[in-house]
PDB file of N, CA, C and O in Angstrom:
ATOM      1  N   UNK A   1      16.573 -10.342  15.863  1.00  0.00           N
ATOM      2  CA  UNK A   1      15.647 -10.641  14.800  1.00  0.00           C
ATOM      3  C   UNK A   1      16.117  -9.927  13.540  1.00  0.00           C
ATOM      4  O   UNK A   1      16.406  -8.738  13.401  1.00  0.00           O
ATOM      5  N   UNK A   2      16.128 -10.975  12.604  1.00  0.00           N
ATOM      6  CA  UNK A   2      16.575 -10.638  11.241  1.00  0.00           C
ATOM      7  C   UNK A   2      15.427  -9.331  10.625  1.00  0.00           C
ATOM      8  O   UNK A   2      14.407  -8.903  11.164  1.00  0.00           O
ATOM      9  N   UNK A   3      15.980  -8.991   9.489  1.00  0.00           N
ATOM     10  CA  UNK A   3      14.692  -8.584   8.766  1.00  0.00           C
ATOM     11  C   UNK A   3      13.772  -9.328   8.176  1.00  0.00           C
ATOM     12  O   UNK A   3      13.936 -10.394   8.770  1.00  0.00           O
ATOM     13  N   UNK A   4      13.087  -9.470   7.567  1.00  0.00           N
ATOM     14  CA  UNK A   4      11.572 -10.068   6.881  1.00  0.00           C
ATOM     15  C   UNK A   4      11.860 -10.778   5.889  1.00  0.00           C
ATOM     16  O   UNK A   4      12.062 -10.086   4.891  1.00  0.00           O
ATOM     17  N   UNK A   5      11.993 -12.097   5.689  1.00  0.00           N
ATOM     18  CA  UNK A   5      12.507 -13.275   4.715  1.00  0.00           C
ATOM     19  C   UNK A   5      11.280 -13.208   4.221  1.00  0.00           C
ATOM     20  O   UNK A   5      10.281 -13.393   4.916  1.00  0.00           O
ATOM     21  N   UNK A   6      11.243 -12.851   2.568  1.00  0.00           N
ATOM     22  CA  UNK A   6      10.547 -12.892   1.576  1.00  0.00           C
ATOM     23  C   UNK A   6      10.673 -11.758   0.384  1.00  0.00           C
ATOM     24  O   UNK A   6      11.570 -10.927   0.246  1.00  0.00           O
ATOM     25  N   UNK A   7       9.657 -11.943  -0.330  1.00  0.00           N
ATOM     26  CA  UNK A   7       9.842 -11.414  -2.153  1.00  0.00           C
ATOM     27  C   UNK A   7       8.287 -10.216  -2.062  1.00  0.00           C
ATOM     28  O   UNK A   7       7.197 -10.353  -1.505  1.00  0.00           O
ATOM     29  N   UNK A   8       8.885  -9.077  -2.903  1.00  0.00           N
ATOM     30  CA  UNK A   8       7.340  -8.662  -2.957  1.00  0.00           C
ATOM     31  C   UNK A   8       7.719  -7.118  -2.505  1.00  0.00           C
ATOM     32  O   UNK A   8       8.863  -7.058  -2.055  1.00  0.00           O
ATOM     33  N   UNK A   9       7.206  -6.197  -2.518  1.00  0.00           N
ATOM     34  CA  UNK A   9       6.870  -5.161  -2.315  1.00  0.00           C
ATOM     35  C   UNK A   9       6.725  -4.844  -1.055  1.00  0.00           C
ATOM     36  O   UNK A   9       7.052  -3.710  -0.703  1.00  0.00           O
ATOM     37  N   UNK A  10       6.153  -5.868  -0.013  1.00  0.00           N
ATOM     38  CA  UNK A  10       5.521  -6.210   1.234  1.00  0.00           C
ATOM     39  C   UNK A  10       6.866  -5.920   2.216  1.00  0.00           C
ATOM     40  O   UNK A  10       7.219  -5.309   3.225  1.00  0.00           O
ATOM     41  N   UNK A  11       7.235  -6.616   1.398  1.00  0.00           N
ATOM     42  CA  UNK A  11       8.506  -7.615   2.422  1.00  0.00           C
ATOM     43  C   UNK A  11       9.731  -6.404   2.390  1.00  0.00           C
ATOM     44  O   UNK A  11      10.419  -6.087   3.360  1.00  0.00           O
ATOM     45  N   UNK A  12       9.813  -5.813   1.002  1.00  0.00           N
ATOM     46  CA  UNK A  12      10.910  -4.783   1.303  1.00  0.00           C
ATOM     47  C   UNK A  12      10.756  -3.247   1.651  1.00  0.00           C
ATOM     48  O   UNK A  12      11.614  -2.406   1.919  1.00  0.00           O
ATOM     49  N   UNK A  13       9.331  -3.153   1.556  1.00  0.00           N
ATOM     50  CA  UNK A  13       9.016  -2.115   2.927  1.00  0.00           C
ATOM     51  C   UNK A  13       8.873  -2.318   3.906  1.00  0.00           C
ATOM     52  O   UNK A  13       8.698  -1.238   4.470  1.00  0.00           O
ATOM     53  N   UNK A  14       8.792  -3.627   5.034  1.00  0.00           N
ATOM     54  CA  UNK A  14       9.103  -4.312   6.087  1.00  0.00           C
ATOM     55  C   UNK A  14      10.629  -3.964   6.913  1.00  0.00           C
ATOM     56  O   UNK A  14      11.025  -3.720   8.053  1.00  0.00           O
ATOM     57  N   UNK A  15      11.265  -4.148   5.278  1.00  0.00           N
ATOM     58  CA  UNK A  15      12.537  -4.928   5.908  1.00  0.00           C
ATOM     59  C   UNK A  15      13.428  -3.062   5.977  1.00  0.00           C
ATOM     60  O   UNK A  15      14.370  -2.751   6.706  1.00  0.00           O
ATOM     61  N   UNK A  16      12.865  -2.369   5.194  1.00  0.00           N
ATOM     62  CA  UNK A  16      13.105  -0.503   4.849  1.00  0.00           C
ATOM     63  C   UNK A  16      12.788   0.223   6.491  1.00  0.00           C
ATOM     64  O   UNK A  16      13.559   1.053   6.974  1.00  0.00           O
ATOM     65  N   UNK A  17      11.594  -0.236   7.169  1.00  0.00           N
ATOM     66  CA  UNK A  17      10.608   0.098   7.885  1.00  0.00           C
ATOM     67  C   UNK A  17       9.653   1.414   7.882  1.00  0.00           C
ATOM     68  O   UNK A  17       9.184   2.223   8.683  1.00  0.00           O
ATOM     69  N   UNK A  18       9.653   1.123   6.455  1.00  0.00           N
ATOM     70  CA  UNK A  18       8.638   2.166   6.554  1.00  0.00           C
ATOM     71  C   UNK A  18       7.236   1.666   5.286  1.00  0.00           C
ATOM     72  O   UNK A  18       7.260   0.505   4.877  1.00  0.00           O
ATOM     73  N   UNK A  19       6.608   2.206   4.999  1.00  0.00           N
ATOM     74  CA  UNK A  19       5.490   1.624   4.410  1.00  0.00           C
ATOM     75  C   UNK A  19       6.059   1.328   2.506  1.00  0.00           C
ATOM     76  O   UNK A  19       5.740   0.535   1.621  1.00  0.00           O
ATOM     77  N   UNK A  20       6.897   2.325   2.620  1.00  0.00           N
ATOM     78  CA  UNK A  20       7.246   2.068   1.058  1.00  0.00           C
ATOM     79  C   UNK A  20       6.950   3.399  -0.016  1.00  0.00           C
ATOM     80  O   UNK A  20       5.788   3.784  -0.152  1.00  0.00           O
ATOM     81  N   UNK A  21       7.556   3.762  -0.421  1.00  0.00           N
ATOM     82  CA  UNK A  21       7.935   4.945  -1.713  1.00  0.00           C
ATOM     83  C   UNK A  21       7.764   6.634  -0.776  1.00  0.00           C
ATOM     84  O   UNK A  21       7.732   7.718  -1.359  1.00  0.00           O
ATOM     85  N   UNK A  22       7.669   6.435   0.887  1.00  0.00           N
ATOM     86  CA  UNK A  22       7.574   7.905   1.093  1.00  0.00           C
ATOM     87  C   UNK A  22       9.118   8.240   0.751  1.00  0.00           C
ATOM     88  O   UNK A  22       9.965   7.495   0.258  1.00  0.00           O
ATOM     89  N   UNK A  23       9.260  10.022   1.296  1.00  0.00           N
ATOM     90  CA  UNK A  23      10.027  10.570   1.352  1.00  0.00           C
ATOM     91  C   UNK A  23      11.068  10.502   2.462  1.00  0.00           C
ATOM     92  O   UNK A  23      11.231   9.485   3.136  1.00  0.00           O
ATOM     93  N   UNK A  24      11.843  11.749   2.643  1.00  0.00           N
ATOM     94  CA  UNK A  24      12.308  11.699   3.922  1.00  0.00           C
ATOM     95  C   UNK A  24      11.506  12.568   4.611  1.00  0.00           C
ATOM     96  O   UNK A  24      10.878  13.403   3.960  1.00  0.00           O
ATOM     97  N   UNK A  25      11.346  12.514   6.512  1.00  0.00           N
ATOM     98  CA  UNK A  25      10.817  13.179   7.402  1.00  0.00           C
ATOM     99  C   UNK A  25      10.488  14.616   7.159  1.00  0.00           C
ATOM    100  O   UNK A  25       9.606  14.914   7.965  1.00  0.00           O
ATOM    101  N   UNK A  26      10.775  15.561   6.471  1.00  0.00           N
ATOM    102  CA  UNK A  26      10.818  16.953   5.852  1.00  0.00           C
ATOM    103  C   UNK A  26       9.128  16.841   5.023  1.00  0.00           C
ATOM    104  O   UNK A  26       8.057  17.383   5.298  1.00  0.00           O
ATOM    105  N   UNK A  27       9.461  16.053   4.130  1.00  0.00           N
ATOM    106  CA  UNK A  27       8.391  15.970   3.039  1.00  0.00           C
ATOM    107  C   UNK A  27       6.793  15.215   3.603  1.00  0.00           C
ATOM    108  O   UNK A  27       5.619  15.422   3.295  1.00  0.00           O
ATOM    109  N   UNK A  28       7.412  14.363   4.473  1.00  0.00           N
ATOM    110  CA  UNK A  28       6.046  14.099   4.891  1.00  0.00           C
ATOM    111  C   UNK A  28       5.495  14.623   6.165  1.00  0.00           C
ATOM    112  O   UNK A  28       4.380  14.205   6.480  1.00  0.00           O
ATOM    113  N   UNK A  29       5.980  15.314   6.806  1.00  0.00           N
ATOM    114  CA  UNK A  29       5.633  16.384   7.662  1.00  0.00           C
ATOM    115  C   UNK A  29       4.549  17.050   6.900  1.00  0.00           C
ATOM    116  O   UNK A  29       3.338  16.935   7.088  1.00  0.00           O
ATOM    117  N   UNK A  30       5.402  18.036   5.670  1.00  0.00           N
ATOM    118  CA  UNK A  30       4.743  18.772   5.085  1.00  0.00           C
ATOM    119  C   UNK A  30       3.519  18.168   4.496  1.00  0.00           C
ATOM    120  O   UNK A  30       2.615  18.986   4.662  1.00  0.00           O
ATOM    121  N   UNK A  31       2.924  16.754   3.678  1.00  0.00           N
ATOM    122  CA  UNK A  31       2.092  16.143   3.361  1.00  0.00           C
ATOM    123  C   UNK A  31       1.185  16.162   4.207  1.00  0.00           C
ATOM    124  O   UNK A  31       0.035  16.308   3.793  1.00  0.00           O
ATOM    125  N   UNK A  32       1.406  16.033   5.503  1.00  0.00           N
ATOM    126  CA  UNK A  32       0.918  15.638   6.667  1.00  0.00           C
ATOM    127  C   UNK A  32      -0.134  16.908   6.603  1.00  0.00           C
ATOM    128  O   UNK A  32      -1.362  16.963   6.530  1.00  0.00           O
ATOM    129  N   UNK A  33       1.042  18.030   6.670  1.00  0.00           N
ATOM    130  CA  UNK A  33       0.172  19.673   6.732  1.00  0.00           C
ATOM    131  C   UNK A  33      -0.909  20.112   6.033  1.00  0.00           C
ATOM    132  O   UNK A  33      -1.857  20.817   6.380  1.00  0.00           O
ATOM    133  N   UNK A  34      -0.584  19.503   4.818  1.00  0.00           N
ATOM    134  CA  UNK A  34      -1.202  20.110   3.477  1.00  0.00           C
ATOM    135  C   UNK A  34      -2.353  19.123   3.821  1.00  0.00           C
ATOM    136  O   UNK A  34      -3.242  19.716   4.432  1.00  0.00           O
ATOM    137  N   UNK A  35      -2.637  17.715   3.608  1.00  0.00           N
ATOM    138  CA  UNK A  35      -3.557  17.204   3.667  1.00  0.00           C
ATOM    139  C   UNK A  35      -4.596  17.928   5.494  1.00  0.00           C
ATOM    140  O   UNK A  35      -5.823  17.853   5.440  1.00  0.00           O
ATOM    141  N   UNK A  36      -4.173  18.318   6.382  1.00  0.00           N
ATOM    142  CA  UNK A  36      -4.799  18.896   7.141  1.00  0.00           C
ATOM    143  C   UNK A  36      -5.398  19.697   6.948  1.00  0.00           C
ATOM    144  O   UNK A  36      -6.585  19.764   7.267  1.00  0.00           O
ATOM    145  N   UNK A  37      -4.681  20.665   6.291  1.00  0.00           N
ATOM    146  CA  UNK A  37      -5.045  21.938   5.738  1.00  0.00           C
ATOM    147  C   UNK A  37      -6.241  21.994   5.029  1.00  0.00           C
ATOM    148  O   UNK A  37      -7.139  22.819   5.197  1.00  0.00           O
ATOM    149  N   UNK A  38      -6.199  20.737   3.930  1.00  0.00           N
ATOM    150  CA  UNK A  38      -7.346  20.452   2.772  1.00  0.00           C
ATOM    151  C   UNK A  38      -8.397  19.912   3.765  1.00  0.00           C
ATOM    152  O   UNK A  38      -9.574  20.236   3.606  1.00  0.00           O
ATOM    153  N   UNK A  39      -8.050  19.148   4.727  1.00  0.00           N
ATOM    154  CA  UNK A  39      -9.357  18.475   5.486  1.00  0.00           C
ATOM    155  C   UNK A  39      -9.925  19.549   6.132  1.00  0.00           C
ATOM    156  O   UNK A  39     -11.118  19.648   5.844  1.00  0.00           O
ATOM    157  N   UNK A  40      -9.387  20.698   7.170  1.00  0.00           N
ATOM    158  CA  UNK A  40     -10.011  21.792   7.503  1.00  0.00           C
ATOM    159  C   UNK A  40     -11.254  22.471   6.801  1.00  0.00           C
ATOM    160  O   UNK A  40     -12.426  22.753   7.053  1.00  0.00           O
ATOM    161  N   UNK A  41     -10.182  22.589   5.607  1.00  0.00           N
ATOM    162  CA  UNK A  41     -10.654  23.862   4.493  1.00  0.00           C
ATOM    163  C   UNK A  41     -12.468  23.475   3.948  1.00  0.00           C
ATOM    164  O   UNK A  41     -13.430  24.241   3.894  1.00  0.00           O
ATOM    165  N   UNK A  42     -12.363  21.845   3.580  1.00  0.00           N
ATOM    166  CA  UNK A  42     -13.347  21.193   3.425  1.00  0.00           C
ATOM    167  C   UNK A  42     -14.252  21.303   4.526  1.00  0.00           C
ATOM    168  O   UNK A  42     -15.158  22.108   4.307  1.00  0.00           O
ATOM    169  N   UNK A  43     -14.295  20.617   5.891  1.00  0.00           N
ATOM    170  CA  UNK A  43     -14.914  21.402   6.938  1.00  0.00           C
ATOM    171  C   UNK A  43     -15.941  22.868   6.649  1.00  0.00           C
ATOM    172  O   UNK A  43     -17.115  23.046   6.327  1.00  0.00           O
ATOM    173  N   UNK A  44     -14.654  23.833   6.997  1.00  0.00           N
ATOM    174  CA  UNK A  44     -15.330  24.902   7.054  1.00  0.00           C
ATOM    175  C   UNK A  44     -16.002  25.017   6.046  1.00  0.00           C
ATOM    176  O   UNK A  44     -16.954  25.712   6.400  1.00  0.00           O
ATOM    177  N   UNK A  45     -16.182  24.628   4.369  1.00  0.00           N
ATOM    178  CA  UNK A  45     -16.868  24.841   3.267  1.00  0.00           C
ATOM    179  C   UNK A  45     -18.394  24.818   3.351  1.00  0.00           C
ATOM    180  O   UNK A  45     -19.357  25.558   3.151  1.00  0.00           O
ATOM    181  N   UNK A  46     -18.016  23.199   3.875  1.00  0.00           N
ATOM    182  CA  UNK A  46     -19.804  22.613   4.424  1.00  0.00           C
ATOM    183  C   UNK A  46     -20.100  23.373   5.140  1.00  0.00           C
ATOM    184  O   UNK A  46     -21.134  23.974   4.848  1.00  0.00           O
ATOM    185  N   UNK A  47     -19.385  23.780   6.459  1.00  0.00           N
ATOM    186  CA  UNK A  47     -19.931  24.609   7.519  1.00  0.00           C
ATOM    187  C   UNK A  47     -20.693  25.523   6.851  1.00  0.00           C
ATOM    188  O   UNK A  47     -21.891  25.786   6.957  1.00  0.00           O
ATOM    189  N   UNK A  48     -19.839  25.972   6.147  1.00  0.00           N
ATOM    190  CA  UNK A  48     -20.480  27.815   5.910  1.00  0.00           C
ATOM    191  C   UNK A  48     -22.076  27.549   5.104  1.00  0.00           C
ATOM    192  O   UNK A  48     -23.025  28.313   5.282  1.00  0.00           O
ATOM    193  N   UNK A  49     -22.142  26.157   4.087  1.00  0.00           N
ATOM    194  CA  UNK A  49     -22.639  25.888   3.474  1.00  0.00           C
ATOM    195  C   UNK A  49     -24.800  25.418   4.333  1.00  0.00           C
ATOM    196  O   UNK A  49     -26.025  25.465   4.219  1.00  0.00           O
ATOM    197  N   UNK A  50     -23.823  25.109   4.946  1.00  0.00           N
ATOM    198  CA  UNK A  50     -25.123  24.584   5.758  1.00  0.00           C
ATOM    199  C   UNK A  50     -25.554  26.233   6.648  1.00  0.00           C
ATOM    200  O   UNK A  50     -26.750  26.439   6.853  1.00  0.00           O
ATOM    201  N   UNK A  51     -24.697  27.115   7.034  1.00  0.00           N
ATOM    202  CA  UNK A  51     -25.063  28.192   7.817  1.00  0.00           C
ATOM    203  C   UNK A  51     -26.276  28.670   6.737  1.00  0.00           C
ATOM    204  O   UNK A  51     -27.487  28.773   6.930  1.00  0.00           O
ATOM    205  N   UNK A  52     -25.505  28.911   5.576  1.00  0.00           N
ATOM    206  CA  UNK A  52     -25.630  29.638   4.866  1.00  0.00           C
ATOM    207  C   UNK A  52     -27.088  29.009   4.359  1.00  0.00           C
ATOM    208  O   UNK A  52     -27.817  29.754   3.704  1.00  0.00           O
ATOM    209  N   UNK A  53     -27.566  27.519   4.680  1.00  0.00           N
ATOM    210  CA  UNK A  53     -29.002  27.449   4.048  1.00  0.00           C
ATOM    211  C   UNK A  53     -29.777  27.305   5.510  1.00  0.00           C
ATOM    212  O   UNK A  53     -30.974  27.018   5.495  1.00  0.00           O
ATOM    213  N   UNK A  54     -29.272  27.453   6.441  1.00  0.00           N
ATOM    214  CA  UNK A  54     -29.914  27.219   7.932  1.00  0.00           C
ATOM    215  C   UNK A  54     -30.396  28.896   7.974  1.00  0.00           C
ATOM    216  O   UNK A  54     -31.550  29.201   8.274  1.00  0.00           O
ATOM    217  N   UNK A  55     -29.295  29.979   7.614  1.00  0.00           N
ATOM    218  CA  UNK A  55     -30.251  31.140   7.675  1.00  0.00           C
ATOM    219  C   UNK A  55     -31.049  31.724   6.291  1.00  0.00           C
ATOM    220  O   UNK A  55     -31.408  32.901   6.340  1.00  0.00           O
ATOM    221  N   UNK A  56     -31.250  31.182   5.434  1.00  0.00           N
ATOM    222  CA  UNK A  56     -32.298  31.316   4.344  1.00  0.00           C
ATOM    223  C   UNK A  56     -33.616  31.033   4.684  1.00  0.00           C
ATOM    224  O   UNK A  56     -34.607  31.734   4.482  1.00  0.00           O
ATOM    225  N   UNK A  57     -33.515  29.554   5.408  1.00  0.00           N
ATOM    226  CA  UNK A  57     -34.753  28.733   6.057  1.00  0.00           C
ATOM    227  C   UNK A  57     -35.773  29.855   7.384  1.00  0.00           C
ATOM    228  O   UNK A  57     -36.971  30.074   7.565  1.00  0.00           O
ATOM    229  N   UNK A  58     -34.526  30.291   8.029  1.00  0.00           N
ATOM    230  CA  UNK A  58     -34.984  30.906   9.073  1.00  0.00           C
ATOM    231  C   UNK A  58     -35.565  32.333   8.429  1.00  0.00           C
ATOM    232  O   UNK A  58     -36.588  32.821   8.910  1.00  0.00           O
ATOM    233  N   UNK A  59     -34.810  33.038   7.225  1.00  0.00           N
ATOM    234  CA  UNK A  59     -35.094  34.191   6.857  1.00  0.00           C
ATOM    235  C   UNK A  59     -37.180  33.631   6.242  1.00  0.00           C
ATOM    236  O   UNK A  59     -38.213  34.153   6.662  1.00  0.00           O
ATOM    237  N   UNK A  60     -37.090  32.784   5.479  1.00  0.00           N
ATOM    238  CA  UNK A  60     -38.449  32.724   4.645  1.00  0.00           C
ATOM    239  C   UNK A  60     -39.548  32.514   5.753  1.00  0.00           C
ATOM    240  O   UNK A  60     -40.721  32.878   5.669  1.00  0.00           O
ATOM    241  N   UNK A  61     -38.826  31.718   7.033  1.00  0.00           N
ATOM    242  CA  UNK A  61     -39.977  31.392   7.973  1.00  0.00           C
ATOM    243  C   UNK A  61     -40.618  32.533   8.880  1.00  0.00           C
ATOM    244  O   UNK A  61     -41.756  32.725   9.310  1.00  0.00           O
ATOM    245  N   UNK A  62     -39.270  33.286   9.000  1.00  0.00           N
ATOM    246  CA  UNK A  62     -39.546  34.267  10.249  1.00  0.00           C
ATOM    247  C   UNK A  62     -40.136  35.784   9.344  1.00  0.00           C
ATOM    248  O   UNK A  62     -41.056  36.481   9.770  1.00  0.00           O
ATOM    249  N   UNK A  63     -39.573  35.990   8.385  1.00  0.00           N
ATOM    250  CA  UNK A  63     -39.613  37.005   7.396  1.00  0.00           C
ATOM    251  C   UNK A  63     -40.760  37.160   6.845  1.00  0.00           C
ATOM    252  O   UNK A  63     -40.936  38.243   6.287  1.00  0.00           O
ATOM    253  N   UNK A  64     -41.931  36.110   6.822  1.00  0.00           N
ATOM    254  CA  UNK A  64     -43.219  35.905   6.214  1.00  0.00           C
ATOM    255  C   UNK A  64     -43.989  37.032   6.618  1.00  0.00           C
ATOM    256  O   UNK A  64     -44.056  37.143   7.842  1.00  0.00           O
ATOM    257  N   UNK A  65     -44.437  37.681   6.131  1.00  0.00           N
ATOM    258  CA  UNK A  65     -45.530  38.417   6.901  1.00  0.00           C
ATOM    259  C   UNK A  65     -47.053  38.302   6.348  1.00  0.00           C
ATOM    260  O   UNK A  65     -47.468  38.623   5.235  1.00  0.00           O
ATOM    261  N   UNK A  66     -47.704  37.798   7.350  1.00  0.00           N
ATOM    262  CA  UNK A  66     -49.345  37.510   6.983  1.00  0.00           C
ATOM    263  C   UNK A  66     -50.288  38.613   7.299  1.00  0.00           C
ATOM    264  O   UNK A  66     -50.206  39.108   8.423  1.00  0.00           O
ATOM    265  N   UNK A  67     -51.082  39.020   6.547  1.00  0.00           N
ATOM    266  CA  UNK A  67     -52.696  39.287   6.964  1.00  0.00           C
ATOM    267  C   UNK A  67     -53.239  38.744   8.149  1.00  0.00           C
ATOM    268  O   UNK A  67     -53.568  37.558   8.123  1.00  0.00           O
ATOM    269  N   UNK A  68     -53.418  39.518   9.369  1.00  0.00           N
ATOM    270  CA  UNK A  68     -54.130  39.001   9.860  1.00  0.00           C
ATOM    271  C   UNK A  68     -55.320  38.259   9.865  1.00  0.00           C
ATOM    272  O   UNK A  68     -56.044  38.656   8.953  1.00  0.00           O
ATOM    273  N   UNK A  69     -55.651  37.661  10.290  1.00  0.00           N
ATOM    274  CA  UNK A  69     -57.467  36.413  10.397  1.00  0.00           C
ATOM    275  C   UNK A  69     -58.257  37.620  10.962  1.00  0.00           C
ATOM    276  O   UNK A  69     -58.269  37.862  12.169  1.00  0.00           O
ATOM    277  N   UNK A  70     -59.048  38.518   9.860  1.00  0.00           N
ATOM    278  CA  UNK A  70     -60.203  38.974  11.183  1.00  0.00           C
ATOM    279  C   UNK A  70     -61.777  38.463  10.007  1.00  0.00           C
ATOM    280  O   UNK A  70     -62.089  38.282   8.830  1.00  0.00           O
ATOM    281  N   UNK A  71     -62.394  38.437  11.610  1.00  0.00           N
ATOM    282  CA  UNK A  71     -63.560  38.157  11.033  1.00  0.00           C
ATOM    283  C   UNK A  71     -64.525  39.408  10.990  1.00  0.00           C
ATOM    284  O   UNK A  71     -65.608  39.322  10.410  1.00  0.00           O
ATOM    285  N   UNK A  72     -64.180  40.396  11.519  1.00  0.00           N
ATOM    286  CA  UNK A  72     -65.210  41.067  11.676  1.00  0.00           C
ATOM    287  C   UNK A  72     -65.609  42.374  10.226  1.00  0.00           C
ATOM    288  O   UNK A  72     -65.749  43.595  10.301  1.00  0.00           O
ATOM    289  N   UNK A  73     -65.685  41.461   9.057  1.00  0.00           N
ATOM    290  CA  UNK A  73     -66.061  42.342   7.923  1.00  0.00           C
ATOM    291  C   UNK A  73     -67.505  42.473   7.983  1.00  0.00           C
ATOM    292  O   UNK A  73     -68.098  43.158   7.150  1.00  0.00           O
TER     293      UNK A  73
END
C-alpha cells in the first residue's frame, strides 16, 4: 500500500505518519511531561481549594458556641 493519494494538509500528514508540525520523539516526550505536570498541578489547586473551604464550613459549624436553652429564670 502506497501512501495517501491526495492534496491538503490531511493527506501529507498521512502520508509523514504522524499528525503534522510535531517535533522529533525528544520534544514531545517532554510536551507530554509538561502538559502532565500542568494537569496535576491544576488538580491539586482545586484540591487544596475545596479542603481549604470544606474546613472553614466545618470550623463555623462546629466552632459555634451557644447559650444554653434554660428555662428556669
Amino acid at each position: 500500500m502506497g501512501p495517501p493519494v491526495g492534496d491538503g494538509p490531511v493527506y501529507a500528514a498521512l502520508a509523514r505518519g504522524g499528525a503534522g508540525g510535531e517535533g522529533d520523539d525528544g520534544s514531545d516526550i517532554l510536551a507530554h511531561l509538561v502538559a502532565d505536570a500542568a494537569i496535576k498541578g491544576v488538580i491539586v489547586i482545586v484540591a487544596l481549594i475545596v479542603l481549604a473551604l470544606g474546613m472553614v464550613l466545618i470550623w463555623k459549624k462546629a466552632g459555634r458556641v451557644r447559650e444554653p436553652d434554660r428555662d428556669d429564670r
